[in-house]
N, C-alpha and C positions, 0 to 999 in steps of 0.2 A: 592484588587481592585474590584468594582462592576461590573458587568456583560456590566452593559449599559457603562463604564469609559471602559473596555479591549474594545468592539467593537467599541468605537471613536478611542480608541487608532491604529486598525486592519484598520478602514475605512480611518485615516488619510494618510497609508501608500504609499507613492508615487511609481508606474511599480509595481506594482503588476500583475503577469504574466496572460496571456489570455492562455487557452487554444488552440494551432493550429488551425488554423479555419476546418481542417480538423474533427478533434474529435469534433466539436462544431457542423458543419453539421450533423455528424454522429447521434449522441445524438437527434440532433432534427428530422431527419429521421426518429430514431426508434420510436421516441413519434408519430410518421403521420401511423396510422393505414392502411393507401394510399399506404405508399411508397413500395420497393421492392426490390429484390436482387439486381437486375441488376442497381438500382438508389445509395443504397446503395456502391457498388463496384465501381462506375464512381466517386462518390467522395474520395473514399479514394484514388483510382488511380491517382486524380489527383496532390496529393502530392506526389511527387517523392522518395520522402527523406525516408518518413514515409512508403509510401507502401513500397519498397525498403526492409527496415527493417522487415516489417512484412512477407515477403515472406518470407527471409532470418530464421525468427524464426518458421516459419510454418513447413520450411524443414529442421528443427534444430533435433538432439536426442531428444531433450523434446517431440516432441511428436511421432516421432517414428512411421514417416509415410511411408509406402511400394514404395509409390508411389512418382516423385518430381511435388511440388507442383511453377509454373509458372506465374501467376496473383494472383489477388486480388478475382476475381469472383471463380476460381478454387478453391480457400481457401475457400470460404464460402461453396462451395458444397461440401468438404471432412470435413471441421473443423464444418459450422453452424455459420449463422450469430451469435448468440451470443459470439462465441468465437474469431471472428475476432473484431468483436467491441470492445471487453476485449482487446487484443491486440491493438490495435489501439488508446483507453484509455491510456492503460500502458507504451506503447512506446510513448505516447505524453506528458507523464508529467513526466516521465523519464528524457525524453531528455529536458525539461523544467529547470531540475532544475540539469543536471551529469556534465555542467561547473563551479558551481560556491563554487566552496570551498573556505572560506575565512578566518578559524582560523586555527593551526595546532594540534590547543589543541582537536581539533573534527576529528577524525580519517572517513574520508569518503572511507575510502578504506574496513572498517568491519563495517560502516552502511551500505552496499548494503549487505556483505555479512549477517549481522543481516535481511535484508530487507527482502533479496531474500531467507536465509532460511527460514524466516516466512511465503511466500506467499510459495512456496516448502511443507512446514510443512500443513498448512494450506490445500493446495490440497490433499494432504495423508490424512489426518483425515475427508475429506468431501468423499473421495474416501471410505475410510474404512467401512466409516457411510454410505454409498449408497445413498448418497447427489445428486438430480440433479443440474446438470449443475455446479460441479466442479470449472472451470474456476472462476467463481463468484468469487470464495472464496481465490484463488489463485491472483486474482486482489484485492481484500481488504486484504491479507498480501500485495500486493506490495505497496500498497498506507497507510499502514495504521501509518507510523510515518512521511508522506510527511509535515506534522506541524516541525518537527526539519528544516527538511532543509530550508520551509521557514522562519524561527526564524534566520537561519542562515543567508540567503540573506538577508531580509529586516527587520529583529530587530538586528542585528548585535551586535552590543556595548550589549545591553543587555542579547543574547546569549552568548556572552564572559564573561557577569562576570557571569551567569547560572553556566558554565562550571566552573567556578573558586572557585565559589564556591563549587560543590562537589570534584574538586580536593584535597582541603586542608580536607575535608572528613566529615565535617560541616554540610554538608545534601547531600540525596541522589538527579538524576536529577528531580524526580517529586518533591518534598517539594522545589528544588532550583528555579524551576520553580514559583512554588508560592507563595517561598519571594520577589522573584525578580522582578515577572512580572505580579503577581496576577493573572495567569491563568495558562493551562498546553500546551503541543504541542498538545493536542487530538484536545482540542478549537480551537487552531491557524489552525490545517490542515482540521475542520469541518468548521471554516469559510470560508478558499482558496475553498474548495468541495461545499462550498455553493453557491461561487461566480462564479463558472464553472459548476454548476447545473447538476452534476455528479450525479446518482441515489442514491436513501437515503441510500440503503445497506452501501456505500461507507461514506458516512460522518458522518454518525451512529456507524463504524467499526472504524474512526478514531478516532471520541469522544471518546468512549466508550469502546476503548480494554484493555483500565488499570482499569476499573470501570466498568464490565458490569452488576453487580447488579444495576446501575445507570440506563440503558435505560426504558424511559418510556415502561410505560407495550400496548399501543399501538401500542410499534412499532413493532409489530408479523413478516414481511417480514426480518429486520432488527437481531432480535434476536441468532438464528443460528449459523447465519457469523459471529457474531461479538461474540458470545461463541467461536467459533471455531477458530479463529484469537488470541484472548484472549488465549487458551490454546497454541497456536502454537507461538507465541510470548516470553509468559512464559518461556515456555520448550524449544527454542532454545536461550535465554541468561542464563538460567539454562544448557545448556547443553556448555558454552560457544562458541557459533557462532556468532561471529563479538560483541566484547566488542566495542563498538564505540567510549563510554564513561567513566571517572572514578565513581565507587560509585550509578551502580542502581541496587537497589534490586529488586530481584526476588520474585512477589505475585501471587500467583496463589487463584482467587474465587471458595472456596471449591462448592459452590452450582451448579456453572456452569457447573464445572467439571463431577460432579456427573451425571447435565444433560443432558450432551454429552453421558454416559453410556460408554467410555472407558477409560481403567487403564494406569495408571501411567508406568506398566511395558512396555504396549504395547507402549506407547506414546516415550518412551524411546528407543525401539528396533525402531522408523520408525525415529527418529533423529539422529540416527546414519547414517542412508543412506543418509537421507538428509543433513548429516555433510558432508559426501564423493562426494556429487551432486551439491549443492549451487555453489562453484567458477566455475564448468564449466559453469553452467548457468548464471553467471555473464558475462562469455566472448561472450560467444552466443549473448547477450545482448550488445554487445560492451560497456561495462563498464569498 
């Protein structure tokens, strides 16, 4: 299907989800070079639901803070606006899409865990590589296969026969993907990221983490994460954490790899803890 036929087909799509107006503020806050903690904090406070959550995950084991953390403002002065806004992001399109399972042939209970070992993974390997600002990279594995799930809500019928297809074992989910629907979930979750004007990182890391020899060579910011996601992605359905699906192989872009400058052994010894850490962070996340 051609590119300009998949995005009439994407644009036709009726509820296609908004971001929380919450994250939407947020987002355009940080683009206002004006704004400020104290501006930023008053709006996410004023979602009850979301701040709620985010507090809840600030004072979680993940990050293993000395101190209990009781506001939204408070969070930003120990965590750093950047990390709360990640946060904020990820609990809002989380919670966007953790009601709506609608085949049984899509196992949503080992996508989160696939999910969340990725972005898990993904954090380790930025941490290892003395990456700043981490988080980043731990928010593009969580977001980075958010294309399935909307495939699932709002292409429904044709997500089902996707999956039907590689069950009989016909083709794996990417090639199923592009008999069936002439595109992949990278496309589908780079469009939803485009229409919620989530930073490029993010919809860059979506397109592009089964293909990152694909990103344009401009996209320098982009690059990185979406290696690094790429290899953590990889290497936790290699490592089997959260089969979701029947029939997707495992590809790992030797170039990439190389580029990241860490080994296979190492990659392997830091999926192991992340095997043993994914479900509880699942729960922490109320999932």
């Amino acid at each position: 299907m051609p590119q300009a036929d998949i995005r009439e087909t994407l644009e036709r799509i009726e509820h296609l989800p908004t971001l929380p107006v919450v994250a939407q503020q947020v987002l355009t806050l940080l683009a206002d070079r004006r704004s400020n903690m104290n501006q930023v904090a008053a709006v996410i406070a004023r979602d009850q639901a979301i701040s709620a959550r985010v507090i809840r995950l600030v004072n979680s084991a993940f990050y293993g803070l000395r101190t209990s953390v009781s506001s939204i403002q408070h969070a930003i002065v120990i965590l750093g606006l950047n990390s709360v806004k990640n946060l904020v992001l990820g609990v809002s399109v989380v919670t966007t899409f953790e009601d709506t399972a609608r085949t049984s042939i899509f196992d949503r209970e080992q996508f989160w865990m696939h999910t969340f070992a990725t972005a898990l993974g993904a954090r380790r390997i930025a941490q290892e590589l003395k990456r700043a600002e981490p988080e980043d990279y731990f928010l593009a594995g969580l977001l980075h296969d958010m294309g399935i799930l909307a495939m699932d809500q709002f292409l429904h019928d044709t997500f089902v026969e996707i999956l039907e297809t590689t069950v009989d074992g016909e083709n794996d989910l990417l090639a199923a993907e592009q008999q069936v629907l002439g595109t992949g979930h990278g496309d589908v979750g780079a469009f939803l990221g485009t229409k919620w004007r989530v930073p490029r990182f993010l919809i860059d890391t979506m397109r592009y983490h089964h293909t990152p020899e694909r990103l344009p060579v401009e996209s320098k910011v982009s690059r990185d994460k979406v290696a690094v996601v790429h290899a953590a992605d990889a290497r936790s359905r290699e490592a089997g954490i959260g089969t979701f699906v029947e029939n997707f192989m495992v590809s790992y872009h030797d170039a990439t790899l190389q580029s990241l400058g860490i080994g296979e052994s190492r990659l392997k010894e830091m999926f192991e803890e992340v095997k043993k850490e994914a479900g509880g962070l699942i729960r922490e996340w109320g999932l």
